[in-house]
C-alpha positions as CSV (number, residue, x, y, z in Angstrom):
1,X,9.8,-17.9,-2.0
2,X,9.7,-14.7,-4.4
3,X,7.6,-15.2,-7.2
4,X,8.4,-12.8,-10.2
5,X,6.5,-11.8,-13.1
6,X,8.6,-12.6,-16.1
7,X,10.0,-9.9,-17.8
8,X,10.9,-8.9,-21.7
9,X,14.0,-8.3,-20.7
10,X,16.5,-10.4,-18.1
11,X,18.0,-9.1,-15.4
12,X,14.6,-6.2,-15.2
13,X,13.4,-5.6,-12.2
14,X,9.6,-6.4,-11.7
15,X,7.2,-3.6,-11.2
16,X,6.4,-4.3,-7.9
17,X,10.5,-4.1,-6.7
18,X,10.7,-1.0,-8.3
19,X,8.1,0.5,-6.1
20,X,9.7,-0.7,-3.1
21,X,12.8,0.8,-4.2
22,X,11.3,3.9,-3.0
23,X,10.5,5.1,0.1
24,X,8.5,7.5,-1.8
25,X,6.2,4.7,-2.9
26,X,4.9,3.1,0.9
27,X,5.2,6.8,2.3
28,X,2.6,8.1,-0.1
29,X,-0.1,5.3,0.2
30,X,0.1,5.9,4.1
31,X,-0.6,9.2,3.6
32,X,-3.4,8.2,1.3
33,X,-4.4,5.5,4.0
34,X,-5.3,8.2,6.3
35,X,-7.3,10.6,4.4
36,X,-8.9,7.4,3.5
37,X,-9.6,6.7,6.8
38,X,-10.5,10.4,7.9
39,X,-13.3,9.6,5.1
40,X,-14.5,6.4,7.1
41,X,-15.2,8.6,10.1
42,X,-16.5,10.9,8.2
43,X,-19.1,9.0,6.6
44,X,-19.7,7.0,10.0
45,X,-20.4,10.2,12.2
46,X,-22.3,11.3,9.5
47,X,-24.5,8.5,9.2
48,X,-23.7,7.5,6.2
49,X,-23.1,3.7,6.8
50,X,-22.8,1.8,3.7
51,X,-19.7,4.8,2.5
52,X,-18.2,4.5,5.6
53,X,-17.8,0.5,5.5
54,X,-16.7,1.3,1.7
55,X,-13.7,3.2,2.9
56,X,-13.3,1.0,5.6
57,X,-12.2,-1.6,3.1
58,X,-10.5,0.7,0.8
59,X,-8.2,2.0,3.9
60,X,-7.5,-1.9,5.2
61,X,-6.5,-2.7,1.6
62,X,-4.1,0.4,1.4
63,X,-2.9,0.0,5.0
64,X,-2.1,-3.8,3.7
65,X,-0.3,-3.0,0.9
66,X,1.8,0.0,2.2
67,X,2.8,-2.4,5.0
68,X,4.1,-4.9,2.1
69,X,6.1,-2.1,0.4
70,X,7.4,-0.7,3.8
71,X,8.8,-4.6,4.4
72,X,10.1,-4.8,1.2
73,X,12.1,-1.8,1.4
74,X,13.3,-2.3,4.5
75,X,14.5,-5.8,2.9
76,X,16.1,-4.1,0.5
77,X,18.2,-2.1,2.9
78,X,19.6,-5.8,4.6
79,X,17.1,-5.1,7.5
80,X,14.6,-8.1,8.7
């Protein structure tokens, strides 16, 4: 079950299938995940509560989403 957003033209790839054409892409945001998560701890140890639960989230959604493009790519490469 792949659902596509349609395109102008046939036969275009979606936006999202582009990305995980590229390693580039998934490699990046897990690099971002970790500074993002470096700022959790920061903001924890610091006391500063409420910024560390904020980059909490942001660093679960990016960790989610990187793990999406990684499977994707590795998809596309006729691995499971």
């Amino acid at each position: 079950m792949r659902s596509e957003a349609p395109t102008g033209r046939p036969g275009e790839p979606p936006v999202l299938a582009s990305l995980a054409a590229s390693p580039w892409a998934w490699r990046a945001l897990a690099v971002a995940t970790l500074v993002a998560a470096g700022l959790c701890a920061t903001f924890f140890l610091d006391g500063h509560t409420a910024y560390g639960a904020a980059w909490a989230l942001v660093a679960t959604a990016w960790a989610t989403f990187t793990a999406l493009l990684w499977h994707r790519h590795l998809a596309g490469h006729g691995r499971p």
